[in-house]
C-alpha positions in Angstrom: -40.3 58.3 -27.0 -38.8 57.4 -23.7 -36.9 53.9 -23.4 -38.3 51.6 -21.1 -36.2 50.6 -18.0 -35.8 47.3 -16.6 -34.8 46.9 -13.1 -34.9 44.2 -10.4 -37.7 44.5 -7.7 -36.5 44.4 -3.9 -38.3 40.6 -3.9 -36.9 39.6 -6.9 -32.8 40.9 -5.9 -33.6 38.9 -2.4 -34.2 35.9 -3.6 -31.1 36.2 -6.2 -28.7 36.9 -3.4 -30.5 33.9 -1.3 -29.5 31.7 -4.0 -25.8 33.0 -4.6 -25.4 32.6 -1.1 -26.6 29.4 -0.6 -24.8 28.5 -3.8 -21.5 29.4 -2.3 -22.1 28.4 1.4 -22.4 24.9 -0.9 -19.1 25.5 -3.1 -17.2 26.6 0.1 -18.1 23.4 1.9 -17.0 21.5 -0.7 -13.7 23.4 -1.2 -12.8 22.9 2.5 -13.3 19.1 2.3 -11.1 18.8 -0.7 -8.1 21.1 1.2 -8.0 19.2 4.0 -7.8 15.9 2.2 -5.1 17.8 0.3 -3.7 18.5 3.6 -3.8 14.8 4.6 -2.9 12.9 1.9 0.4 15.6 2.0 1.1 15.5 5.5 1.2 11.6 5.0 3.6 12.1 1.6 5.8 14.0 3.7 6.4 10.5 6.3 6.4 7.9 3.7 9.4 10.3 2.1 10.6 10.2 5.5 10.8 6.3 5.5 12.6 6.1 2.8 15.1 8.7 3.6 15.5 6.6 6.6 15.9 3.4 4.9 18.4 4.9 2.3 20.6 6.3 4.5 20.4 2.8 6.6 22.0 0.8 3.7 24.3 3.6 2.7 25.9 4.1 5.9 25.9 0.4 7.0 24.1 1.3 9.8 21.0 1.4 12.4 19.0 4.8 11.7 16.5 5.2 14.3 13.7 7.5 14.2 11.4 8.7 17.0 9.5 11.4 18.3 11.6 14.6 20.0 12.3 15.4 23.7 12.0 19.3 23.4 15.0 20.5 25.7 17.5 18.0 24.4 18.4 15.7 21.2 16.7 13.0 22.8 13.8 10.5 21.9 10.7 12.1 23.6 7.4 10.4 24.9 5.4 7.4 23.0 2.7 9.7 21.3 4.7 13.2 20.9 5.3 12.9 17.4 3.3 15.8 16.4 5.6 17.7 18.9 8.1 17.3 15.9 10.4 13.7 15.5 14.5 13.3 15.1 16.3 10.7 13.1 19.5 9.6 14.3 22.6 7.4 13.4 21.9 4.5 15.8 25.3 2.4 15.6 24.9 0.4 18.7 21.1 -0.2 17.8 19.8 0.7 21.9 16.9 2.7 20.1 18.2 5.9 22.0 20.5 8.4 20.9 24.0 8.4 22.6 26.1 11.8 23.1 28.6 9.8 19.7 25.5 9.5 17.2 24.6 11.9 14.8 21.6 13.9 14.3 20.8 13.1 10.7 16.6 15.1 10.8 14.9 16.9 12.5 11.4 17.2 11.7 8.8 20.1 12.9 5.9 19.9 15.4 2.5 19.7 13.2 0.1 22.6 14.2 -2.8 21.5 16.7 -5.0 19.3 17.2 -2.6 17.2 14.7 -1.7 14.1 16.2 0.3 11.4 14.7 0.7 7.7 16.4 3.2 5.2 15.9 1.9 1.3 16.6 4.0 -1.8 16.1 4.5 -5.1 17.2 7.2 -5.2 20.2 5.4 -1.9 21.3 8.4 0.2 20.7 8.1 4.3 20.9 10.6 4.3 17.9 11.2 2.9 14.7 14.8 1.8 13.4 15.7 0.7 9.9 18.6 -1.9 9.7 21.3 -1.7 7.9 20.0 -4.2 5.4 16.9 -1.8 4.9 14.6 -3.8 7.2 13.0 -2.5 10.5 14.1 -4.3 13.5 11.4 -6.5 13.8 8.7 -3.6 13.9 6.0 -4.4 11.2 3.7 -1.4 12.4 1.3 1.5 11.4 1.4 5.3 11.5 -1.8 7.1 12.4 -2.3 10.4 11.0 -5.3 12.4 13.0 -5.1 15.9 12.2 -8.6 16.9 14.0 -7.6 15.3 17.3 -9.8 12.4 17.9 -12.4 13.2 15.1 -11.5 10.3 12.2 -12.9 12.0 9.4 -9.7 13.1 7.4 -7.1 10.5 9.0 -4.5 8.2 6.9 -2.9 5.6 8.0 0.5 4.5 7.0 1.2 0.4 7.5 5.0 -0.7 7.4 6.0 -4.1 7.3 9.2 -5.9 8.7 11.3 -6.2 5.6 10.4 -1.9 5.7 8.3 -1.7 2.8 5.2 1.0 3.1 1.3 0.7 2.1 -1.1 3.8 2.4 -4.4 3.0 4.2 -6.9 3.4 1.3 -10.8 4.1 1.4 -11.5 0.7 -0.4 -15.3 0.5 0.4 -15.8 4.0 -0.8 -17.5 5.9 2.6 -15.1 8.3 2.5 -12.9 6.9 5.4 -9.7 5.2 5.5 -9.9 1.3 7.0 -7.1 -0.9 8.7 -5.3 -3.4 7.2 -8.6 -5.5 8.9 -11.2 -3.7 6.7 -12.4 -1.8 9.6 -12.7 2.9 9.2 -9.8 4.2 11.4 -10.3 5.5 14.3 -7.8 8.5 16.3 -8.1 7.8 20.0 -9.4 10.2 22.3 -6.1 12.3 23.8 
């Protein structure tokens, strides 16, 4: 007596692979959403640890610290949006929010891989930000926009920094998936 063999029909294997597929076109979608809110919520863990180095070392050195975005070619404060270009921070002990040939280097930070963008907005429209010696900016209650997809909102954060230099996260609080202002409103990255 023979035994009798089972086997999978050319129909019946098609629409099994058709399912596994669509199954992990599904699963890999999903994966990819969850890395690069990873990636965001990291890249924004890695500047609010970067305020508060900045802030530390402002009250133990009894001194301005300034930070801003790097000039390439010298140890200089750069343009108004070139954080993403990489960012110094600096002793500022005459408080002119530019770094003088005397002042020490304290950071530098590295350039974030494109489309990254990062934006610095505060009230006396400053390209910089400099912690006091007492551990409060100078007078720059502000925000830090994260935008790693260029202009495309979906996976930005937004850092808010008040005056006396203490830091809030942006947070999703009506649950759409997007970060708001401190108005309520979603973020949004402006075009570059």
């Amino acid at each position: 007596m023979r035994k009798k063999e089972h086997a999978f029909t050319l129909t019946e294997l098609m629409i099994v692979l058709t399912i596994v597929g669509a199954t992990a076109a599904v699963a890999i979608d999903g994966w990819n959403d969850i890395s690069r809110d990873a990636r965001a919520d990291a890249a924004v863990g890695q500047w609010v640890d970067v305020l508060g180095y900045a802030r530390r070392t402002a009250i133990a050195i009894g001194e301005s610290v300034t930070w801003c975005p790097a000039n390439r070619r010298t140890d200089d404060c750069g343009d108004r949006d070139a954080w993403h270009v990489g960012s110094l921070i600096f002793v500022d002990a005459n408080a002119n929010q530019r770094r003088d040939p005397d002042e020490s280097v304290l950071r530098h930070l590295p350039a974030f891989p494109p489309p990254t963008r990062w934006y610095w907005r505060s009230f006396r429209s400053r390209i910089d930000l400099t912690m006091a010696p007492n551990g409060h900016t100078d007078w720059q209650n502000g925000s830090f926009l994260y935008c790693p997809d260029g202009a495309d909102s979906t996976y930005a954060r937004m850092i808010v920094l008040n005056a006396a230099g203490r830091v809030r996260i942006g947070r999703d609080t009506d649950g759409d998936g997007r970060v708001e202002n401190p108005r309520g409103e979603p973020i949004v990255c402006p075009a570059t």
